[in-house]
MITORDREN-56872 format. One record per residue (C-alpha): z, x negated, y negated. Coordinates in Angstrom, 1 decimal. Layout:
[[Z; X; Y]]
...
END
This chain:
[[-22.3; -5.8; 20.9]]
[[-19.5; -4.9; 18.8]]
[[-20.4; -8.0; 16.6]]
[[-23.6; -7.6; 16.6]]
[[-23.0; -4.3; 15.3]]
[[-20.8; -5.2; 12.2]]
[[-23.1; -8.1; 11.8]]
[[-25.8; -5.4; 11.4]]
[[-23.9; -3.6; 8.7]]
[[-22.8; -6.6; 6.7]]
[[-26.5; -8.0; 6.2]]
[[-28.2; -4.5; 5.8]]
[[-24.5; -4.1; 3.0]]
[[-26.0; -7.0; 1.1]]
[[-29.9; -6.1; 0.9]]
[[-28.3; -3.0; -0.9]]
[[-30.0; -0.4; 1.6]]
[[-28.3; 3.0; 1.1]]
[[-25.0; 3.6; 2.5]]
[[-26.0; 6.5; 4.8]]
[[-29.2; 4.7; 6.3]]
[[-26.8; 1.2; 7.0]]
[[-24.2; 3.0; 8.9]]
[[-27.3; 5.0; 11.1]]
[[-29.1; 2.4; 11.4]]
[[-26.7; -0.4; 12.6]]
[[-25.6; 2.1; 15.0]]
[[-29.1; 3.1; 16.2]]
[[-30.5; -0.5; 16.5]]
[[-27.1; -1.5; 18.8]]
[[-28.1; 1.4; 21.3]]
[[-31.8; 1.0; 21.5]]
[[-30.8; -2.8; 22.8]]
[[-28.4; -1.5; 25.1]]
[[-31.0; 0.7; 26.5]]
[[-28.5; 3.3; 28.1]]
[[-28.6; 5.8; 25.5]]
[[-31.9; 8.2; 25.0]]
[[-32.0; 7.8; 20.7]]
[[-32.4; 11.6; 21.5]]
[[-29.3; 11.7; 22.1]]
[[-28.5; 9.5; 19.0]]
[[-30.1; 12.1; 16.8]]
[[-28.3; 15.4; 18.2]]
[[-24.8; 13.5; 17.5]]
[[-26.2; 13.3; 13.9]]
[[-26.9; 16.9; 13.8]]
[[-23.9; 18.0; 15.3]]
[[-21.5; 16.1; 13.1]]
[[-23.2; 17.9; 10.2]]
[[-23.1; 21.4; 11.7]]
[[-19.7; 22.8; 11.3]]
[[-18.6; 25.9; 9.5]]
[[-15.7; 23.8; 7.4]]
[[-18.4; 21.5; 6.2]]
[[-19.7; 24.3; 4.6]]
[[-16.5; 24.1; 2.0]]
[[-18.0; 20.7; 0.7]]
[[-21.9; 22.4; -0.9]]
[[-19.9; 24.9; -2.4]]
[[-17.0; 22.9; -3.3]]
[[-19.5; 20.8; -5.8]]
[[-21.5; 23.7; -6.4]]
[[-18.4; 25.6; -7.7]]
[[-17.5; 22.1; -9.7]]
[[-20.8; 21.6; -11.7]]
[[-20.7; 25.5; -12.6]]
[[-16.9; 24.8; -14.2]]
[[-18.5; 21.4; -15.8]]
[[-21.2; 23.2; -17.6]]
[[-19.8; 26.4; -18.0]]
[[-17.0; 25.3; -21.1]]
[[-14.6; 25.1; -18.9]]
[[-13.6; 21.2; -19.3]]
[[-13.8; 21.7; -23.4]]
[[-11.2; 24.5; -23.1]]
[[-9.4; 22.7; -20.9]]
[[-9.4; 19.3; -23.1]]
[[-8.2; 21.3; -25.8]]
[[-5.4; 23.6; -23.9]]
[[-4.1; 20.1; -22.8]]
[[-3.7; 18.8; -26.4]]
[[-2.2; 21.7; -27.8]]
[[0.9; 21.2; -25.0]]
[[0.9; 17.2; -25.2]]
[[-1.4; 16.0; -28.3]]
[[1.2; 15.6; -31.0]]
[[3.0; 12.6; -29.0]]
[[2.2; 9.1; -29.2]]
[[-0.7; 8.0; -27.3]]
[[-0.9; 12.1; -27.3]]
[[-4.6; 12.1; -27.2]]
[[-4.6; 9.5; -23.9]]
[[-1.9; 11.7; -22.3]]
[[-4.5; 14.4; -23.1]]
[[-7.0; 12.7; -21.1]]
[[-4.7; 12.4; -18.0]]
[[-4.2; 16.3; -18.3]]
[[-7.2; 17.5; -18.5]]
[[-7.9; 15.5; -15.6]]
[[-5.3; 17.0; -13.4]]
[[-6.6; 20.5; -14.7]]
[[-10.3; 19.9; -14.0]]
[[-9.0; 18.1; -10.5]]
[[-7.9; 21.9; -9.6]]
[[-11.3; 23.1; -10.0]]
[[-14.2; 20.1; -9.4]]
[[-12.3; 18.7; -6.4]]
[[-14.8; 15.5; -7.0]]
[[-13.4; 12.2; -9.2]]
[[-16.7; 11.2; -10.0]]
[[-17.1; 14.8; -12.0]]
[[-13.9; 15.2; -13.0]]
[[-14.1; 11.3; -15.1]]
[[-18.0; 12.8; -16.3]]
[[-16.6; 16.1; -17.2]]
[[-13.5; 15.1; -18.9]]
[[-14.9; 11.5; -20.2]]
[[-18.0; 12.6; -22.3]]
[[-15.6; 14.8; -24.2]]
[[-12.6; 12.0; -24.5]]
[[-13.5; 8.8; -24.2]]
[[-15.3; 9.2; -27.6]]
[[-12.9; 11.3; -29.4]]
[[-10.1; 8.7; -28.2]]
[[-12.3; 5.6; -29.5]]
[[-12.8; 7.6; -33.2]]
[[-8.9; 7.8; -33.6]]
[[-8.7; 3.8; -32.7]]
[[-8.0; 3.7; -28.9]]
[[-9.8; 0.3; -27.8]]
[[-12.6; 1.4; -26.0]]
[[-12.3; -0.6; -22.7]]
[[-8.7; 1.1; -22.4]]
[[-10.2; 4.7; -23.1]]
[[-12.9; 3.5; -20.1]]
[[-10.5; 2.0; -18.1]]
[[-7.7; 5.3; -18.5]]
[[-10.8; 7.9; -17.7]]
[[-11.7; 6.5; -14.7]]
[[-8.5; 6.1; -13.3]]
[[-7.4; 10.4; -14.3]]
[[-10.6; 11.1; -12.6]]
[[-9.5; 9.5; -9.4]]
[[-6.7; 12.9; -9.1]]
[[-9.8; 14.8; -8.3]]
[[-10.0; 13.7; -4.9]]
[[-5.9; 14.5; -4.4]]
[[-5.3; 18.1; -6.4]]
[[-6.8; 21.0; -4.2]]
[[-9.4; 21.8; -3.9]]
[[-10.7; 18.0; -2.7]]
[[-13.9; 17.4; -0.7]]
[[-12.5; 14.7; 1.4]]
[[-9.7; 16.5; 2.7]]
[[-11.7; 18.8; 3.6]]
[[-13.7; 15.9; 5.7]]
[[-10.5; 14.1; 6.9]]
[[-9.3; 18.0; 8.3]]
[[-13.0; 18.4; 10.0]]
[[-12.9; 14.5; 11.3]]
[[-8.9; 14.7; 12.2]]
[[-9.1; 18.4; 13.5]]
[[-5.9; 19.1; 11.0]]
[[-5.7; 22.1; 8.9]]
[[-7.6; 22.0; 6.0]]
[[-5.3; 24.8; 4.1]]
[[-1.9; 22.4; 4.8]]
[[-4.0; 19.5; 3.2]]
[[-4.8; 21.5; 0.6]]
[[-1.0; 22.2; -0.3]]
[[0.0; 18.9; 1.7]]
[[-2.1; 17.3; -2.0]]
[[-0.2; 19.0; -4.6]]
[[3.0; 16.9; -4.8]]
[[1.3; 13.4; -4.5]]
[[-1.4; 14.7; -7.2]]
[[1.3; 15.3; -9.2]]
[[3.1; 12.2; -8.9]]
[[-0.2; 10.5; -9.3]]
[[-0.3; 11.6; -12.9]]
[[3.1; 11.5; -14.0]]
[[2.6; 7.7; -12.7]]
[[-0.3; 7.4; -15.2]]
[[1.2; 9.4; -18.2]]
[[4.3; 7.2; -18.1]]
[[1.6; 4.0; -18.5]]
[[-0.3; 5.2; -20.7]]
[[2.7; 6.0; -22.9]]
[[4.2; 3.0; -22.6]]
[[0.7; 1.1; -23.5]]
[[0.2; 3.5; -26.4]]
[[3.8; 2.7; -27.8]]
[[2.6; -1.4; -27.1]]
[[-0.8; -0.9; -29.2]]
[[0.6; 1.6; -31.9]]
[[-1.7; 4.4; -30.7]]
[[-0.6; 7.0; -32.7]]
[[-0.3; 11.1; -31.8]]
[[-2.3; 13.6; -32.8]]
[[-1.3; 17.0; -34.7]]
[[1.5; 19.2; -34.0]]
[[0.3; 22.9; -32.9]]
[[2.0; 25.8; -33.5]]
[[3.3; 28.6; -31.4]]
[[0.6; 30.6; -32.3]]
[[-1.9; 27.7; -31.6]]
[[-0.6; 27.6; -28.2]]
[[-1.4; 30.9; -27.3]]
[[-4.6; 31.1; -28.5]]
[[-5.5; 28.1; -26.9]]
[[-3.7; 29.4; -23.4]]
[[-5.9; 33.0; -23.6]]
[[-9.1; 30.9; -23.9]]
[[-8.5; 28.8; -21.0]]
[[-6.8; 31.1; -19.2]]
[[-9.8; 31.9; -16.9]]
[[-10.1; 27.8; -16.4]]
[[-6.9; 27.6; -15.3]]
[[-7.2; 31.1; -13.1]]
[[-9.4; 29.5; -10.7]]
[[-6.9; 27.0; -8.6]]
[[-4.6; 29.9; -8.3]]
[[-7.5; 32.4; -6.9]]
[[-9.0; 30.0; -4.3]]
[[-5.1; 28.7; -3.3]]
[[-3.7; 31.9; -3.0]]
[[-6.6; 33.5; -1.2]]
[[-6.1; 30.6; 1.5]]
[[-2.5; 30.8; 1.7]]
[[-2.1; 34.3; 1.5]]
[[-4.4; 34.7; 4.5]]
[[-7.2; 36.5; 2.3]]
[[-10.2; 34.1; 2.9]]
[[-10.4; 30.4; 5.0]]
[[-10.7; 27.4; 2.8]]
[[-14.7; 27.5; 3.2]]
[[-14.8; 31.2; 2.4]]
[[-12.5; 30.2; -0.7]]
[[-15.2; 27.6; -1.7]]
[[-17.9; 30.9; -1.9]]
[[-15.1; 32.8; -3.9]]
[[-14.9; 29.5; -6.3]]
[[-18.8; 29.4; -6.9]]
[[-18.8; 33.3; -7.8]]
[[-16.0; 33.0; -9.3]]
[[-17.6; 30.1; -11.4]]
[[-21.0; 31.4; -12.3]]
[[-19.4; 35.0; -13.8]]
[[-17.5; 33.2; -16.2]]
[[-19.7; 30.2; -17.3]]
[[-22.9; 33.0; -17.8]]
[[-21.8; 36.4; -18.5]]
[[-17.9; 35.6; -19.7]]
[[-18.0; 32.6; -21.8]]
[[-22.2; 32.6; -21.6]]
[[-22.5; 28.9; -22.0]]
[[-24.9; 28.9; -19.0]]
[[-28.1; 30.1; -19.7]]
[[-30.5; 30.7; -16.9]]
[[-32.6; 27.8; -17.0]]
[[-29.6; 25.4; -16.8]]
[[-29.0; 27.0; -13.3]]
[[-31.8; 25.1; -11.8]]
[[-30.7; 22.0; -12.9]]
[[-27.3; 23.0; -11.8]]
[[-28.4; 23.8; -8.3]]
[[-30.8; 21.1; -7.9]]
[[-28.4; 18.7; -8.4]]
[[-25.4; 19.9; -6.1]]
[[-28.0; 20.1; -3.6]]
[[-28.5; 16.5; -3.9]]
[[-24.9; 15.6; -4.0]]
[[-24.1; 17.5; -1.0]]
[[-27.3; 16.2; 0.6]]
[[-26.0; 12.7; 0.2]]
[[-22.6; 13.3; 1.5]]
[[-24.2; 15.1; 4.6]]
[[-26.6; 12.2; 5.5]]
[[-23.3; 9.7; 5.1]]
[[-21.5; 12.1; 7.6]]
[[-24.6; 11.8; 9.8]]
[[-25.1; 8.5; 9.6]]
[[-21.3; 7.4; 10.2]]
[[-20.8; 9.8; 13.5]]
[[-23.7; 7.7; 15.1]]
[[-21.7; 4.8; 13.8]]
[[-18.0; 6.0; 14.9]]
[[-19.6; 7.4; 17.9]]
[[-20.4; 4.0; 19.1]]
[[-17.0; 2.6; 18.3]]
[[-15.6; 5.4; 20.5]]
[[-17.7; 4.4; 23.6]]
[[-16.9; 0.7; 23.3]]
[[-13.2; 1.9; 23.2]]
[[-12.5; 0.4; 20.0]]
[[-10.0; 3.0; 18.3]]
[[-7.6; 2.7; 21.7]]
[[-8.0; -1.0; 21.7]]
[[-6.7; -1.4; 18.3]]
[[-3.8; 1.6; 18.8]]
[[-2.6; -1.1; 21.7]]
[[-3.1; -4.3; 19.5]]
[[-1.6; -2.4; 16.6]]
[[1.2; -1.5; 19.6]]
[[1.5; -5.2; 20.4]]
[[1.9; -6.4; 17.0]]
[[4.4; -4.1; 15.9]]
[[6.1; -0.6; 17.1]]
[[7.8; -0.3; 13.8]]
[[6.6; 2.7; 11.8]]
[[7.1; 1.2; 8.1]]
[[5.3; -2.2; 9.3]]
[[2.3; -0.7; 10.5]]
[[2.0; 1.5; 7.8]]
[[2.1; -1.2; 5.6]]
[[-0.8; -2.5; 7.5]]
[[-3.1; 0.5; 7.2]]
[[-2.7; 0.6; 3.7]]
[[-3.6; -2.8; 3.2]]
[[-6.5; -1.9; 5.5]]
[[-7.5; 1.7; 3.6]]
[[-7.6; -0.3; 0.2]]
[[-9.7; -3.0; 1.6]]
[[-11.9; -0.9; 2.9]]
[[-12.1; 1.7; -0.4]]
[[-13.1; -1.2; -2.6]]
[[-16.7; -1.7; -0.1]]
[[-17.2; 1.6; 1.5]]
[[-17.9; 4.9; -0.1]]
[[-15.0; 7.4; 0.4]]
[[-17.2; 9.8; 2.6]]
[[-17.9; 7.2; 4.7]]
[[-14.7; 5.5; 4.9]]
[[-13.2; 8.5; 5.9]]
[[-15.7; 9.5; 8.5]]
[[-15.4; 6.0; 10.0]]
[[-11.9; 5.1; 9.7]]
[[-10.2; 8.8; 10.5]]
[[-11.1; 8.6; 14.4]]
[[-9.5; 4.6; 14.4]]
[[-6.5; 5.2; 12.3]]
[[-5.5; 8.8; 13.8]]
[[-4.8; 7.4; 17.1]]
[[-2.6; 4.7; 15.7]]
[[-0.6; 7.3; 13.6]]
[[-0.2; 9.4; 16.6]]
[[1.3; 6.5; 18.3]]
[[4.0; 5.7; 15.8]]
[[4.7; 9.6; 15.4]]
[[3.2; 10.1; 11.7]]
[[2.4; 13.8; 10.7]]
[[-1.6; 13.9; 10.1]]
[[-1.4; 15.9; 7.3]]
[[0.8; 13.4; 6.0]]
[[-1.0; 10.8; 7.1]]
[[-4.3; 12.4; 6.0]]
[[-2.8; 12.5; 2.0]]
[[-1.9; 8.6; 2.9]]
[[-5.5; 7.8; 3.6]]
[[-6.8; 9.6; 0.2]]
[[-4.5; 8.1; -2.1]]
[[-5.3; 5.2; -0.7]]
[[-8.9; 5.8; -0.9]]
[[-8.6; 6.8; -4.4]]
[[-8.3; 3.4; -5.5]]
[[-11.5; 2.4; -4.8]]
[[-12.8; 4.4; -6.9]]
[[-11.9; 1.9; -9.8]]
[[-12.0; -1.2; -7.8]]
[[-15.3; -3.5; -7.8]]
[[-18.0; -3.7; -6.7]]
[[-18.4; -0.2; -5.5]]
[[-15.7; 1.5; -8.3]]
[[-17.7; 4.8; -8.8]]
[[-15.6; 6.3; -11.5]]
[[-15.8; 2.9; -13.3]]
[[-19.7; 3.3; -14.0]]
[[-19.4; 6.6; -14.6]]
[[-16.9; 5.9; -17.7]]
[[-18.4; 2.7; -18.6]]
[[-22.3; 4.5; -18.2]]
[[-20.5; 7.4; -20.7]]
[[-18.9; 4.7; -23.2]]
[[-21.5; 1.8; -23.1]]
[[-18.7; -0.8; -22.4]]
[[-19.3; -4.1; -20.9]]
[[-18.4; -4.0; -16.9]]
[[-16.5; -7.5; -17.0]]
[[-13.9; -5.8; -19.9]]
[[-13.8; -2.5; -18.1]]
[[-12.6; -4.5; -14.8]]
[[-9.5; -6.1; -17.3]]
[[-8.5; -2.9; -18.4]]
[[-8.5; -1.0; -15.4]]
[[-5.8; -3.6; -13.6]]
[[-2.6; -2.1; -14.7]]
[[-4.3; 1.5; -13.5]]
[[-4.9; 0.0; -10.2]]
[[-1.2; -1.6; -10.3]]
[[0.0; 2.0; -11.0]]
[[-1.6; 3.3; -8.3]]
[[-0.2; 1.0; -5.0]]
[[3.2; 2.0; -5.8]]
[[1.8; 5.6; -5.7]]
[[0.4; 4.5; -2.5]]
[[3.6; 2.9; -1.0]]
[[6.0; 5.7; -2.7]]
[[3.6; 8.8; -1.2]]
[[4.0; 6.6; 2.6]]
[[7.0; 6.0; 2.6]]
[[8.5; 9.2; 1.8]]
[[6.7; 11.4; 3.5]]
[[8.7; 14.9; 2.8]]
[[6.7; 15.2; -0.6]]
[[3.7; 15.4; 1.0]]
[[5.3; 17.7; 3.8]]
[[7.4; 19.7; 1.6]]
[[5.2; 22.8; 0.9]]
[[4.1; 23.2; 4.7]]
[[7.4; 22.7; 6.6]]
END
């Protein structure tokens, strides 16, 4: 049945049905021909996966991220970044990867974080002669540090679906975030220097501050909703309410560049993104609830067990496995699916789940800019109108950059760990 049920997935995959409905569905069909599970049952396995208190972090989360997005917060941002690193060459593609990190801090989504950041850049860097499939290429590959800075919507589901904290994710992201892009900066630099993409202006002293004081409610935000959680003030879900408040005050009645009826527009369409994320959650607990009755995620923690008992080996196997995966699945998904298989297998070679959580969302990360599922690549090629075949030439040093991010964040675990031991 276990074939049958893969085989299920993989031809409703390629009809192109909805990645929420496949998972659901492949599930569903597999027990109704088994006949020993009411679809009753089916259905309240659904509901329950969706009805959790720490869920509630991921509405609010986006909410709180389309509020910064339309509020001015990613133009002041943008232009807070270029007064620290503009001047230097490929200054204005360094820019990119800063504001990036910045917005990551506040969105905690990559797909917003490359829309946000990319309608401002992407054009500004093609006007001073960046080519535009590198501009592309470099804005969906920043965005993908929305998913790793705090706050970041699938930690938050890899600490509901792994039962770990969701506040040590949270400071358990910081360091691999940040070595993310530092990785990135140091390409694009060098790529810059290749090309002859030149700097931008040097700002003064003065600049500096006036550019800090107007972003300095921006960059306010991270440092509310972290130290509220870590200072015991509010849970991470209650910090995601503090984030939206926090949000709509300064986007209409501080910097009042949301107007009233740009709220419905705002709403309506966090409800939809968080409506979509919810169904995938629903649909892949039917689906991982069936691989847990068949026994699957103990079957492959003992062939896993068979193969190997070495630490370094098998974590070299996941993360061939995570990246596979990432370039198909959806990253909601994937993690819903893969967190209860891959947790036991951890837990069997002794690897911290925090730790091991960060593992699975760099690695996840990637596939955001992979084919044929890449969301932050048409996002960035949807803002600058490039060609998809270029855009996937471009983005392969990006993607390079990224699996040694992948391998140095395994293998040394401590900078994940560092903040919460």
């Amino acid at each position: 049945m276990t074939i049958l049920l893969f085989s299920i997935l993989i031809i409703l995959f390629l009809i192109n049905v909805p990645i929420a409905v496949t998972l659901g569905m492949a599930a569903t069909i597999v027990f109704l021909i088994e006949g020993n599970l009411s679809i009753i049952v089916i259905v309240q396995r659904m509901f329950n996966s969706v009805d959790s208190f720490p869920l509630l972090a991921v509405p609010f989360f986006i909410l709180a991220g389309k509020l910064m997005e339309n509020g001015g917060i990613s133009r002041r941002l943008i232009h807070f970044a270029d007064v620290i690193v503009g001047r230097v060459r490929g200054g204005l593609a360094i820019v990119s990867i800063v504001a990036c990190a910045f917005f990551a801090a506040i969105s905690g989504s990559a797909a917003a974080t490359t829309a946000a950041v990319g309608s401002l850049l992407i054009p500004a860097m093609v006007k001073k002669g960046y080519d535009k499939s590198f501009s592309t290429a470099l804005q969906a590959a920043g965005g993908t540090v929305g998913i790793m800075i705090p706050p970041s919507v699938p930690l938050v589901l890899y600490g509901v679906t792994a039962g770990v904290s969701i506040s040590d994710l949270f400071l358990a992201g910081i360091i691999p975030g940040v070595l993310v892009v530092g990785s990135l900066i140091v390409l694009v630099f060098f790529i810059s220097v290749k090309e002859g993409y030149g700097g931008g202006e040097s700002h003064s002293f003065k600049e500096f501050l006036r550019a800090f004081a107007d972003a300095i409610l921006a960059l306010l935000m991270p440092v509310i909703i972290l130290g509220g959680i870590y200072g015991g003030i509010f849970t991470a879900t209650e910090a995601a309410v503090v984030a939206v408040v926090y949000g709509l005050i300064v986007g209409v009645f501080i910097y009042r560049e949301i107007k009233l009826p740009d709220l419905t527009e705002i709403f309506s369409s966090s409800v939809v993104i968080s409506a979509v994320i919810m169904f995938i959650i629903a649909g892949a607990s039917a689906f991982g609830y069936y691989l847990t009755r068949q026994r699957i995620p103990a079957q492959l923690t003992e062939t896993m067990l068979g193969v190997t008992d070495n630490w370094i080996i098998a974590l070299l196997i996941i993360n061939l496995l995570l990246i596979f995966v990432g370039i198909f699945l959806e990253t909601s998904a994937a993690i819903i699916i893969l967190t209860p298989i891959l947790v036991p297998i951890a837990n069997a070679m002794g690897i911290d789940l925090t730790h091991f959580g960060i593992i699975m969302i760099v690695n996840l990360a990637i596939g955001f800019i992979t084919p044929p599922v890449g969301v932050n690549l048409f996002v960035a090629a949807n803002i600058s109108g490039t060609k998809f075949e270029k855009l996937v030439r471009a983005i392969i040093p990006f993607i390079i950059i990224m699996i040694i991010d992948v391998l140095i964040v395994s293998f040394l675990p401590f900078l994940s760990l560092w903040f919460i031991q």
